[in-house]
C-alpha positions as MATLAB code, in Angstrom:
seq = 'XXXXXXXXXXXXXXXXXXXXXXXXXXXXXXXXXXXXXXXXXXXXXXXXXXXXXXXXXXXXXXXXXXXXXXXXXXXXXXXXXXXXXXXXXXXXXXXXXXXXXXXXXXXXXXXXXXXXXXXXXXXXXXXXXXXXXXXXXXXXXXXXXXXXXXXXXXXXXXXXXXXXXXXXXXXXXXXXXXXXXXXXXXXXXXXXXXXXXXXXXXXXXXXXXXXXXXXXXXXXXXXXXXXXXXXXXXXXXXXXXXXXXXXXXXXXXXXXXXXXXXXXXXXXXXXXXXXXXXXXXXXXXXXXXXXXXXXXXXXXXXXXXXXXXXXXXXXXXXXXXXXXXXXXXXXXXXXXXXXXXXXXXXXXXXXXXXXXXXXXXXXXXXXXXXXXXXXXXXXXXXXXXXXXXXXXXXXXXXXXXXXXXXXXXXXXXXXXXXXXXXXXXXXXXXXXXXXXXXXXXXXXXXXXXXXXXX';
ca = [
       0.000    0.000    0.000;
       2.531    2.615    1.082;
       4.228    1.335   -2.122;
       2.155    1.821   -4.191;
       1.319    5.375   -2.473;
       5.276    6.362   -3.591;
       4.728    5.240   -6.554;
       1.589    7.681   -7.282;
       3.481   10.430   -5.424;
       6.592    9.872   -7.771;
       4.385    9.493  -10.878;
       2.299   12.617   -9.812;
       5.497   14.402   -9.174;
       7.193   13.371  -12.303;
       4.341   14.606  -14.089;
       4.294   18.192  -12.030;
       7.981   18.720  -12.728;
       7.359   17.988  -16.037;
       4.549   20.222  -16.746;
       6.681   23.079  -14.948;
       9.833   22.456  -17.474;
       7.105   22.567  -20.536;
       6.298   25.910  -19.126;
       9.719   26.990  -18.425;
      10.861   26.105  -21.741;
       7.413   27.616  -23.464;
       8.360   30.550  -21.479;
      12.100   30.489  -22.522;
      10.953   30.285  -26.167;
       8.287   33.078  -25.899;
      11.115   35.427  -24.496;
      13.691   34.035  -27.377;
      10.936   34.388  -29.702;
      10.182   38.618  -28.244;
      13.902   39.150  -28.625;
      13.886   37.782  -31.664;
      10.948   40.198  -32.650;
      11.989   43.251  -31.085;
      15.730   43.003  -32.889;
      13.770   42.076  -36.416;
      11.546   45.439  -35.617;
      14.641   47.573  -34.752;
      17.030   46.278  -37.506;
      14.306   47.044  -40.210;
      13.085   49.633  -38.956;
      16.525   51.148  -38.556;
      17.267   49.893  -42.468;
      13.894   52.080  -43.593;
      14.642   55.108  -42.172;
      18.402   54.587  -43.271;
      17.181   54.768  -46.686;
      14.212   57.031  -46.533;
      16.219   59.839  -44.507;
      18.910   59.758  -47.426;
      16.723   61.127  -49.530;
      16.586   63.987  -46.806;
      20.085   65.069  -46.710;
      20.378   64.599  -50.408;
      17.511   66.858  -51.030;
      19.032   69.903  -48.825;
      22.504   68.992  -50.617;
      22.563   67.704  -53.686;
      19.314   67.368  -55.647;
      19.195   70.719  -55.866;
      22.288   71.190  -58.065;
      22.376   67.581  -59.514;
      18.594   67.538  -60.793;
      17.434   70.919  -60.756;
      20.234   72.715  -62.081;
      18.514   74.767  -64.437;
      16.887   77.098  -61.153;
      18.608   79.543  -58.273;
      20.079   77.708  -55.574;
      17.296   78.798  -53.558;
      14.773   77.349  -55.722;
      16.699   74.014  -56.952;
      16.464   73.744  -52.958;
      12.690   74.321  -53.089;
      12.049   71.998  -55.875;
      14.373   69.171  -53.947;
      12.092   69.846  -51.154;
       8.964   69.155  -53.615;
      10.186   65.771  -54.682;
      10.862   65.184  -50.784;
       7.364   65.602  -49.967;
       5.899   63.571  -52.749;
       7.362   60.596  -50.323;
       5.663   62.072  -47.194;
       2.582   62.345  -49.153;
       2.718   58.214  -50.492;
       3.169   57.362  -46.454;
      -0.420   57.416  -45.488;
      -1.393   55.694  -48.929;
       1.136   52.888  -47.683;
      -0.047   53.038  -44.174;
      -3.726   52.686  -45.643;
      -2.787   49.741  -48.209;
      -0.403   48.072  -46.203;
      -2.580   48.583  -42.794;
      -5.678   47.399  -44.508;
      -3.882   43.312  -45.400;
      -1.923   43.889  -42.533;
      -5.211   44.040  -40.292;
      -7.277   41.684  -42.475;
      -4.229   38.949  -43.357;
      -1.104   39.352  -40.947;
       1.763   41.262  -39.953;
       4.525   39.242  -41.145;
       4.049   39.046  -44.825;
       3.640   42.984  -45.342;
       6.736   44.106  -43.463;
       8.487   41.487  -45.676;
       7.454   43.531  -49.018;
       7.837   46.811  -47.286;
      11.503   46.301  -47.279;
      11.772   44.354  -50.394;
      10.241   47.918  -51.332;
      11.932   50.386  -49.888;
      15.541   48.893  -50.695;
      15.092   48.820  -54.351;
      13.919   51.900  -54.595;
      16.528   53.596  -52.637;
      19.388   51.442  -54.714;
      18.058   52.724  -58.144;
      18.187   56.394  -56.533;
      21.739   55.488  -56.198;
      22.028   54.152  -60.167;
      19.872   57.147  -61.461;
      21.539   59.157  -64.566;
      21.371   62.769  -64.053;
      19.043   65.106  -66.861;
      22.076   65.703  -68.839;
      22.164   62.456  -69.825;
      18.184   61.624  -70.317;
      16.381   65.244  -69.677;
      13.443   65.097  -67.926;
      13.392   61.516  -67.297;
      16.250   62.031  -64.524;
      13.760   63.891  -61.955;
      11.041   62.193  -63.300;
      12.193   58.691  -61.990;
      13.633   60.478  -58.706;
      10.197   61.282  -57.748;
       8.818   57.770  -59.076;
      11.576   56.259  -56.139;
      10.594   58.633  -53.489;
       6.816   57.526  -53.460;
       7.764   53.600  -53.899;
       9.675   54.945  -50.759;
       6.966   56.542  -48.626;
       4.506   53.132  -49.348;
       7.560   51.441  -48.438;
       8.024   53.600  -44.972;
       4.324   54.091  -44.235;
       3.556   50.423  -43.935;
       6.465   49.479  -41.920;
       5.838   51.553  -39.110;
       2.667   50.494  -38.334;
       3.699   47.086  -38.557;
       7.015   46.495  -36.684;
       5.022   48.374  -34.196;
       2.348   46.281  -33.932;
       4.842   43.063  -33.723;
       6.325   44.502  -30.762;
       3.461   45.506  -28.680;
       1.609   42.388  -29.547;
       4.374   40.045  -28.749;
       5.778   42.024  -25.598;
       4.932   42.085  -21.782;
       1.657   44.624  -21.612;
       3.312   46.491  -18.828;
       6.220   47.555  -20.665;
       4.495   48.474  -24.041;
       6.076   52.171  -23.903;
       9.040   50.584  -23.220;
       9.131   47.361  -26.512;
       7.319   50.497  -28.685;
      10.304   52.791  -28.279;
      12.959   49.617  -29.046;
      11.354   49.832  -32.905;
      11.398   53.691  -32.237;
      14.955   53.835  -32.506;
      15.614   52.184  -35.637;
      14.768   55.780  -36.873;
      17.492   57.689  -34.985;
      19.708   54.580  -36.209;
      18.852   55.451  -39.448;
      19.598   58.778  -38.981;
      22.395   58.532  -37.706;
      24.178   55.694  -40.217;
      22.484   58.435  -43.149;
      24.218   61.068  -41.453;
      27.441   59.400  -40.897;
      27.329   58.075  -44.088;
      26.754   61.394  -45.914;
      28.906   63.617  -43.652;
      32.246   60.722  -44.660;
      31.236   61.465  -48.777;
      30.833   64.610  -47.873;
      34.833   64.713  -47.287;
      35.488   64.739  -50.661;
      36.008   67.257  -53.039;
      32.701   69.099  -54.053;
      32.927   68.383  -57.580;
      33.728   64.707  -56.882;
      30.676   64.445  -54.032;
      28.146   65.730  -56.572;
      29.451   63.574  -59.257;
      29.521   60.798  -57.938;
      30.188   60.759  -53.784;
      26.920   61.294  -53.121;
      25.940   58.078  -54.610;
      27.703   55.685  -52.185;
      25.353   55.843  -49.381;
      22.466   54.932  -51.612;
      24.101   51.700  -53.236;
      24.984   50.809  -49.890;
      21.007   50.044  -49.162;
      21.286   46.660  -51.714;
      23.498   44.961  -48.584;
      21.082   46.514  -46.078;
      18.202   44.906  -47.986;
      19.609   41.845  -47.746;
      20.266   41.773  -44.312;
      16.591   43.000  -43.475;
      14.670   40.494  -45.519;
      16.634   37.319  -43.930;
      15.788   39.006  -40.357;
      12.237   39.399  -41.465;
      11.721   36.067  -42.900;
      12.349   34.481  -39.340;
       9.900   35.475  -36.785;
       6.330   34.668  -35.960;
       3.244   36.306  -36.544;
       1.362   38.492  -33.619;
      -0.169   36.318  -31.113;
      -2.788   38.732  -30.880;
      -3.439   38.913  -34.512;
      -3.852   35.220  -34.331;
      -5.725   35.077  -31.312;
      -8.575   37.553  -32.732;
      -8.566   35.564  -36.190;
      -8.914   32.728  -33.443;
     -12.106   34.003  -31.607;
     -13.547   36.559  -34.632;
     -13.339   33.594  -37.499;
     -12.951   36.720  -39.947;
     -11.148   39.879  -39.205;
     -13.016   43.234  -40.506;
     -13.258   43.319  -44.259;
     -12.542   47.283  -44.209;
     -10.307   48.132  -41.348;
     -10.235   51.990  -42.579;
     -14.512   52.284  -42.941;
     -14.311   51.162  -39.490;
     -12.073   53.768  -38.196;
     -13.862   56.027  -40.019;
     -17.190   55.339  -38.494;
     -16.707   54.285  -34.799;
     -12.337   55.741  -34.470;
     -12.475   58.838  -35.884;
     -11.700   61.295  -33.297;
      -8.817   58.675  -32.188;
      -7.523   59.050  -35.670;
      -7.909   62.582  -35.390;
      -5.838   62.985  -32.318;
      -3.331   60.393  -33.480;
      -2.555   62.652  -36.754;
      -2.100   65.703  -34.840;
       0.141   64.500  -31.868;
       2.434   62.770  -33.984;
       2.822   66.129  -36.536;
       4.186   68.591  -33.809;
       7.762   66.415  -33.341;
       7.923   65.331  -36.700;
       7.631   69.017  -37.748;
      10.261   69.692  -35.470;
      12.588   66.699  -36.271;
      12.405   67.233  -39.992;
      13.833   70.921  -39.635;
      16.876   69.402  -37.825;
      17.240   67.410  -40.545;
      16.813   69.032  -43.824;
      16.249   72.481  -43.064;
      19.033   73.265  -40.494;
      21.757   71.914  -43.035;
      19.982   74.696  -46.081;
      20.517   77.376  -43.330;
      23.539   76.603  -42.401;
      25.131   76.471  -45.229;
      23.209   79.720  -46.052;
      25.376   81.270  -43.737;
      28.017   80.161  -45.376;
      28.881   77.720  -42.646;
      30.582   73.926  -43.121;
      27.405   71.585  -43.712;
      29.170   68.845  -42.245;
      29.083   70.222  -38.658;
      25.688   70.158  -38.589;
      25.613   66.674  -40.058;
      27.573   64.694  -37.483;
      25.781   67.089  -34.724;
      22.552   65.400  -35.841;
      24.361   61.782  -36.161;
      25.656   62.680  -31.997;
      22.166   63.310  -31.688;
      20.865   60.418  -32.669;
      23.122   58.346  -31.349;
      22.105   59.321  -27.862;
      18.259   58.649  -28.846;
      19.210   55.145  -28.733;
      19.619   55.625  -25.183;
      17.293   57.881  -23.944;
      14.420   57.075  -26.029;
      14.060   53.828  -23.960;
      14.499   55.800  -21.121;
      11.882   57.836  -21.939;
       9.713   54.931  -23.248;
      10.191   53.346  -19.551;
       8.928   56.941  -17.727;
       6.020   56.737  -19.842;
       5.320   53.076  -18.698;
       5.625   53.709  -14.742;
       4.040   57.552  -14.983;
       1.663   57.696  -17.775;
       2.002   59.042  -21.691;
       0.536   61.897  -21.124;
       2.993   63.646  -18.519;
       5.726   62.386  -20.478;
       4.567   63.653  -23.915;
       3.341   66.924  -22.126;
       7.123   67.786  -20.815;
       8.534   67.268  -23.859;
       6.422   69.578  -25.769;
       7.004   72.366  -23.329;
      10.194   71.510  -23.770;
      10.923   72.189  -27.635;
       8.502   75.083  -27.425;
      11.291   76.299  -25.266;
      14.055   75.614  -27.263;
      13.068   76.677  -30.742;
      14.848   79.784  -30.334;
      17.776   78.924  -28.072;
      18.720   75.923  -30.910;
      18.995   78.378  -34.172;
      20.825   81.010  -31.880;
      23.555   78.082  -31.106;
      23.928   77.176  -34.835;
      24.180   80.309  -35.976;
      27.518   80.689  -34.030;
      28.940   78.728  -36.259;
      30.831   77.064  -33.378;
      31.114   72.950  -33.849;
      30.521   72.159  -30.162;
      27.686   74.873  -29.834;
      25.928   73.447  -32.981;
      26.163   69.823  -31.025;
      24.813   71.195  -28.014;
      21.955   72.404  -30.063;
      20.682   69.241  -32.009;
      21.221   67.241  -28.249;
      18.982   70.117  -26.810;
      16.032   70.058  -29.539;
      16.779   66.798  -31.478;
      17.320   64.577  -28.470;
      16.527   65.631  -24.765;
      13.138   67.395  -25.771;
      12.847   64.759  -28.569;
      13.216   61.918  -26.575;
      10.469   62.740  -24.105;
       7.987   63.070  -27.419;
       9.549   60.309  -29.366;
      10.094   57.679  -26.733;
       6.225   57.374  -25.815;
       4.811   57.808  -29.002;
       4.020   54.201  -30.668;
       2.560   53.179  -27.627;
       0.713   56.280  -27.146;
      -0.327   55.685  -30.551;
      -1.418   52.206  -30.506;
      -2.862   51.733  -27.730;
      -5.547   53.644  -28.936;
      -6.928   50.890  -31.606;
      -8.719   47.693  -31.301;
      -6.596   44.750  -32.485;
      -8.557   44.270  -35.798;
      -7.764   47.885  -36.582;
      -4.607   48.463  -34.736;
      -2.089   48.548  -37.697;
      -4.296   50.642  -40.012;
      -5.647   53.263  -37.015;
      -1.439   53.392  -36.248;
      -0.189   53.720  -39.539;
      -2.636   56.304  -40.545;
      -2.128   58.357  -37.413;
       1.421   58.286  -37.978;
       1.624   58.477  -41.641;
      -0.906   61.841  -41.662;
       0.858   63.287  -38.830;
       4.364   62.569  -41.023;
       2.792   64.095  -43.905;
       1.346   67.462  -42.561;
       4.140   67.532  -39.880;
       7.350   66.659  -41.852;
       6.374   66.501  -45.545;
       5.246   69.954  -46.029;
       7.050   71.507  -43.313;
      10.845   71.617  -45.106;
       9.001   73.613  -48.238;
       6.852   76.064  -45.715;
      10.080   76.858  -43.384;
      11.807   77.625  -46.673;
       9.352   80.021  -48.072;
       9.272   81.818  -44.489;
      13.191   82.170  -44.697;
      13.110   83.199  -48.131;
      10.990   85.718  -47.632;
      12.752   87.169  -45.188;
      15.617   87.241  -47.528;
      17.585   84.672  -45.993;
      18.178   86.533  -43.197;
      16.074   86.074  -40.424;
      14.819   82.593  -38.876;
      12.190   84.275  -36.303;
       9.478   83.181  -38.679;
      10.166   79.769  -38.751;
      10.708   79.184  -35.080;
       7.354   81.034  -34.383;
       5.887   77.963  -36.809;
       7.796   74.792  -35.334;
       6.096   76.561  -31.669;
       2.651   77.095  -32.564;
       3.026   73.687  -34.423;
       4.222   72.112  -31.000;
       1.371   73.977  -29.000;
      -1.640   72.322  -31.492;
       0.476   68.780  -30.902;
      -0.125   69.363  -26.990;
      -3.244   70.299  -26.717;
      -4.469   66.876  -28.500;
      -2.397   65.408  -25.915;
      -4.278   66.963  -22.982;
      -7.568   66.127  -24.629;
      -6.596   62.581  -25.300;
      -7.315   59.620  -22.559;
      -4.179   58.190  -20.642;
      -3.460   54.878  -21.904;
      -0.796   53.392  -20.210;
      -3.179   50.917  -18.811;
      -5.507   50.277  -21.916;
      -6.020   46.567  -22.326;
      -5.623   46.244  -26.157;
      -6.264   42.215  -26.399;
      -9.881   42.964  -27.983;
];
């Protein structure tokens, strides 16, 4: 009897230490499998930006005089600018396209063709003969690339966002959001360090064929990113609301449209106010200072040391956000650049290398970081699963568009109408712009503790 009570004890116990090991090891995959998720996010993320944010700097210094020769420096600058925008303008077109299958058939599969996207395009830029060699076919094809771009750009957001949250511990959303986040200061950083290095050369040599190098680089990068992709797993949330729903909504965006619209509405115009501001530091800044007749290449590895900082204190950031709340976070940080506008254009006007550093860390990272680091949770959490990636994207994507795609051509005309001389105007913009942002912040819900399984 007492035998064969061991025996159940032993068989019982077996069977307990075996069931915890299953869980231990389902538990040790699930983390693998989050790491593995949150790296494939950050890597592609970082490889989009790389290539979209090329086109940036090469619109404020070279497009201008390689494509649109023909016009005053000025305006070559302003019709860089235009061809610029067209790619800010395709993002919410990809953010609707790619949101829509990405809500209706996956995650996975569309952040795969995003970057199959997005690299090609930006190689070709990179290959593209200039108008003296086929006329009008040169800019023509430059703009074709830079809206294959934005589709590219404005579905992968929304997506390696949604892979993160979705995968990642609920409590530290803020904090798995912000780890995708920073694939876009990476990117901005490896553009800027790539086109402040070609940027070395001689001038004729750079606009020959220096400038070049940094866009044939994306074929590798492409490469790399499409192996990464290829080897996670789909959202367990997706799955899990295929699971219980049978069918996910056939029209993601007429939903938003009819029961999300004011959460689309706030979305757009939160996300504009930094993006406004960001975009200045990065295409603007370099026109000016060079308009002052200043070495462009100061201010490009001040916004790489910018950047590269982000990749710090955007988590950091991200993590306040989770233990304090969005709001308070994202409510600082606009203060913040309000605040700054003025002191950051006085530092680079100095002319001064370490001044001009201290002034894209000021603006472009410790206000940035409190805006930036809470955002894609902020953003997300406001959509139901079977709308998450569209709501998102869209938010995002508008917000880039009327933020940062317009804003490089409407800071221009305020400086150029000033003569070049005065940058009052376009400070008094990026505030007021930052003030609107704000004020949908305070009007929005906290969502730190939003439960976004439904």
């Amino acid at each position: 009897m007492m035998l064969q009570e061991a025996n159940t004890y032993s068989i019982a116990g077996t069977a307990a230490v075996a069931a915890v090991s299953d869980d231990i090891r389902h538990a040790n995959s699930d983390r693998r499998e989050v790491r593995r998720v949150i790296i494939s996010g950050y890597l592609g993320c970082a490889i989009e930006f790389y290539d979209f944010l090329l086109y940036s700097t090469a619109s404020a210094l070279v497009f201008g005089p390689v494509f649109f020769g023909n016009l005053s420096p000025l305006m070559s600058t302003v019709a860089a600018y235009a061809t610029f925008a067209a790619g800010y303008l395709a993002r919410p077109l990809g953010g609707i396209i790619f949101g829509h299958f990405g809500d209706r058939l996956g995650r996975k599969s569309m952040l795969v063709i995003t970057m199959w996207m997005m690299g090609i395009a930006s190689t070709l830029v990179g290959l593209l003969p200039t108008p003296q060699t086929i006329g009008w076919a040169a800019p023509a094809l430059l703009l074709l690339m830079r809206i294959i771009q934005g589709l590219a750009v404005g579905g992968e957001y929304g997506g390696a966002l949604m892979m993160a949250i979705e995968h990642g511990d609920q409590k530290r959303r803020g904090l798995f959001a912000s780890l995708i986040h920073i694939g876009a200061p990476t990117g901005t950083l490896l553009s800027a360090l790539a086109f402040g290095l070609v940027k070395l050369l001689p001038e004729d040599q750079f606009l020959q064929w220096g400038w070049r190098v940094p866009f044939l680089f994306s074929a590798l990068l492409l490469i790399i990113g499409v192996y990464i992709r290829n080897r996670i797993s789909e959202s367990p949330l997706f799955l899990e609301a295929l699971k219980r729903e049978g069918e996910m909504s056939r029209f993601p965006l007429a939903h938003l449209l009819r029961f999300e619209w004011k959460a689309v509405i706030l979305a757009v115009v939160t996300a504009a106010g930094p993006l406004a501001v960001f975009i200045v530091g990065a295409t603007f800044t370099q026109t000016y200072i060079r308009n002052l007749g200043l070495d462009s290449s100061i201010a490009l590895f001040a916004l790489a040391f910018a950047n590269g900082v982000n990749l710090v204190w955007f988590p950091v950031c991200a993590h306040l956000s989770d233990k304090y709340g969005r709001r308070p976070v994202l409510i600082t940080g606009f203060l913040l650049s309000i605040l700054l506008i003025g002191p950051n254009f006085l530092l680079v006007s100095t002319g001064d290398p370490i001044l001009t550093v201290l002034a894209f860390w000021l603006l472009g990272s410790f206000a940035a970081g409190l805006l930036y680091g809470p955002m894609g949770a902020f953003l997300s959490e406001k959509f139901s699963t079977k709308t998450r990636y569209t709501g998102a994207s869209i938010g995002y994507q508008l917000g880039s568009t009327l933020g940062a795609g317009l804003t490089p051509l409407i800071v221009t005309w305020i400086f150029a109408s000033t003569g070049g001389t005065s940058v009052v105007g376009v400070g008094a913009f990026l505030a007021v712009f930052c003030l609107i942002s704000m004020l949908c912040v305070v009007l929005s819900p906290e969502t730190r503790q939003t439960d976004i399984s439904h």
